[in-house]
PASEBA-1860 file (N, C-alpha, C; in nm, 3 decimals):
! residues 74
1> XXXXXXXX> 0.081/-0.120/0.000/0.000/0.000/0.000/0.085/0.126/0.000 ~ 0.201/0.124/-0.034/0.297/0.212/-0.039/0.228/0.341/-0.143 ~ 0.179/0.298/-0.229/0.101/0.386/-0.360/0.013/0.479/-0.264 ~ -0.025/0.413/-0.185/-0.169/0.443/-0.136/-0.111/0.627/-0.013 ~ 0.002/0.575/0.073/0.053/0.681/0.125/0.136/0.771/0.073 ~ 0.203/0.723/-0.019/0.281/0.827/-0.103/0.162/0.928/-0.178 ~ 0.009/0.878/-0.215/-0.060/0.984/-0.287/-0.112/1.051/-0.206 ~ -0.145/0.991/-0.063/-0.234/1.079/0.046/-0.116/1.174/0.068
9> XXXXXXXX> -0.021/1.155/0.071/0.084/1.252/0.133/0.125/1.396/0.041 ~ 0.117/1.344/-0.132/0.084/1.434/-0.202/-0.015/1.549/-0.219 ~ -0.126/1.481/-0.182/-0.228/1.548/-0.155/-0.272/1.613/-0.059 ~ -0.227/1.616/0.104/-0.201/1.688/0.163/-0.090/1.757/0.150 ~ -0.021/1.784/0.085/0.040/1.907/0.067/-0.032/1.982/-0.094 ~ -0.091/1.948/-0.170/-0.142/1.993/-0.277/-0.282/2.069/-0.176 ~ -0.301/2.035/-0.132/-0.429/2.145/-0.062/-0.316/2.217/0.054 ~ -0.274/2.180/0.135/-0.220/2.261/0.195/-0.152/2.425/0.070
17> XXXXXXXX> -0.130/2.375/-0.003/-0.071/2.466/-0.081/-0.200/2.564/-0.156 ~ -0.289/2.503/-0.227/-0.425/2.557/-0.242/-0.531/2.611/-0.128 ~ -0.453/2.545/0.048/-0.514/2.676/0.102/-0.476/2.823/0.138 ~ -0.331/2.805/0.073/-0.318/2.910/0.136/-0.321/3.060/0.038 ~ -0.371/3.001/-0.027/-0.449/3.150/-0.146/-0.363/3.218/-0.244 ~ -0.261/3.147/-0.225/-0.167/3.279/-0.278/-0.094/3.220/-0.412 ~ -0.169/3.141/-0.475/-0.132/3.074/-0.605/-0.223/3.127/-0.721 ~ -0.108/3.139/-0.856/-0.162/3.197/-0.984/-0.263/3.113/-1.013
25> XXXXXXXX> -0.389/3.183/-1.067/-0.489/3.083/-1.131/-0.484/3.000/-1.177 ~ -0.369/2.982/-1.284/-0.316/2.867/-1.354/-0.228/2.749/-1.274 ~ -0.169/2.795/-1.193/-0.123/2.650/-1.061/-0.217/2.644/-0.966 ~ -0.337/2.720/-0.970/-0.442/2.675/-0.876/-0.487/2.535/-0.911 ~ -0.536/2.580/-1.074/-0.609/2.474/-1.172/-0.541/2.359/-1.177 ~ -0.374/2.353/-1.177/-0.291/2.245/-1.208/-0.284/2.143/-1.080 ~ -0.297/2.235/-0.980/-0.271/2.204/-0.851/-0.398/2.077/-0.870 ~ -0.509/2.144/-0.852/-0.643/2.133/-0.841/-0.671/1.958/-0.923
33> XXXXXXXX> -0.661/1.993/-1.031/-0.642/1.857/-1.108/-0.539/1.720/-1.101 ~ -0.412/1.815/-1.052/-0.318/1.709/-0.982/-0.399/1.600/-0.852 ~ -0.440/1.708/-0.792/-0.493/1.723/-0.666/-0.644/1.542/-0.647 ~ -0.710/1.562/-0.822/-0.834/1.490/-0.794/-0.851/1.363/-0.877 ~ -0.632/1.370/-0.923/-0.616/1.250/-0.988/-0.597/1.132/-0.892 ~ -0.500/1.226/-0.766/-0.477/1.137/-0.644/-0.569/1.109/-0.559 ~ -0.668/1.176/-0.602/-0.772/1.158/-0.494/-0.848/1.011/-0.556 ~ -0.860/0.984/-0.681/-0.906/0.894/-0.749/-0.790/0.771/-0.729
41> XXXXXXXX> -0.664/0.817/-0.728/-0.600/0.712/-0.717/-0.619/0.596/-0.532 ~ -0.654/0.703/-0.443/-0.692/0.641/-0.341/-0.796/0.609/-0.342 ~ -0.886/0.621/-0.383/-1.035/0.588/-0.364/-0.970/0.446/-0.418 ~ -0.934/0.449/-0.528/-0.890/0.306/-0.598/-0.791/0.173/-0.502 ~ -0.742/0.235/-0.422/-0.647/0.172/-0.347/-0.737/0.141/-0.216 ~ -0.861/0.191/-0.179/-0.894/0.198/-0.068/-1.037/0.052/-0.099 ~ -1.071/0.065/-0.238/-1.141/0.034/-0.291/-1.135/-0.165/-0.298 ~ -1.024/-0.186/-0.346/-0.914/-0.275/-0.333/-0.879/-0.326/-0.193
49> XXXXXXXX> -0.877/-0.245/-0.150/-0.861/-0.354/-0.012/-0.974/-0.337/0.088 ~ -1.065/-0.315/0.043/-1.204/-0.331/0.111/-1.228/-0.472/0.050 ~ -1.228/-0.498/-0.085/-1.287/-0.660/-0.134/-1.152/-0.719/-0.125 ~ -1.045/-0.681/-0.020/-0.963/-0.781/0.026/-1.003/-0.848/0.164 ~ -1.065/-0.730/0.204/-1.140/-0.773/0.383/-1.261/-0.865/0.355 ~ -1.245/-0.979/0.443/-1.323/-1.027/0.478/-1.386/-1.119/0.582 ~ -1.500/-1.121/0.618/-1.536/-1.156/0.761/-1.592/-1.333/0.783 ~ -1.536/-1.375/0.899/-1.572/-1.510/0.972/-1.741/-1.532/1.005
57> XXXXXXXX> -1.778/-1.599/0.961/-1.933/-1.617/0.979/-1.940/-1.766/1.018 ~ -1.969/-1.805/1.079/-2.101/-1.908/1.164/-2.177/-1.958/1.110 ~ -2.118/-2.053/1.058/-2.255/-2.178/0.961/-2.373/-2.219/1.073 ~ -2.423/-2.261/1.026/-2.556/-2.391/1.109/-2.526/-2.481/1.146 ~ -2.382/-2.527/1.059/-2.318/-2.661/1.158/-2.229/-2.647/1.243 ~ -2.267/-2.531/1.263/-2.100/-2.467/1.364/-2.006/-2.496/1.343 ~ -1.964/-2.477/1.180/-1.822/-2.445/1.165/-1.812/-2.306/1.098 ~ -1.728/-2.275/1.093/-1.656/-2.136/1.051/-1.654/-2.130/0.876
65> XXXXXXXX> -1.695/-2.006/0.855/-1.694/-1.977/0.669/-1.633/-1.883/0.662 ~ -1.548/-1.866/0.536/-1.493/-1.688/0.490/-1.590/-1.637/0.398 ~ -1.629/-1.546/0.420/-1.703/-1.459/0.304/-1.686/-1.279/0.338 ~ -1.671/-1.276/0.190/-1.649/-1.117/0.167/-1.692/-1.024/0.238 ~ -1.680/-0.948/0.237/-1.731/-0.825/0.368/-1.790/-0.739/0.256 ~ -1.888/-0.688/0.308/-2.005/-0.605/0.250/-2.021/-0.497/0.287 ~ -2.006/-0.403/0.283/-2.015/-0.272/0.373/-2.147/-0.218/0.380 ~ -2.232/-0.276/0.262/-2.337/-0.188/0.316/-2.359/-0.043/0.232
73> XX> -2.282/0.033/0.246/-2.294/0.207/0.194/-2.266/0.221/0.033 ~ -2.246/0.329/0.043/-2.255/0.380/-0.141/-2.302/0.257/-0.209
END
């Protein structure tokens, strides 16, 4: 998951830098788009290891099953 912190880490400094106002319109925009490629790139990484998790469930014969984890949301 190395991908995964190296882009969050980018990206807090790409807003840190976009908050502080004082960037030309044109590295706002660059910033900005840099900014919601990485944001896509984590969603993707985060995405990925959600259907890597998965949870222990309790048959009827009382033994133990793996099945995928479901979250439920979006």
């Amino acid at each position: 998951m190395a991908q995964f912190e190296e882009a969050m880490q980018k990206l807090e400094t790409i807003l840190h830098k976009l908050e502080q106002g004082d960037l030309a319109l044109e590295e706002s925009v660059n910033l900005f788009e840099q900014g919601m490629q990485l944001a896509h790139t984590c969603r993707k990484e985060l995405d990925a290891a959600e259907g890597r998790i998965q949870k222990l469930v309790a048959r009827r014969d009382g033994e133990l099953a793996v099945e995928p984890f479901e979250s439920g949301g979006e």
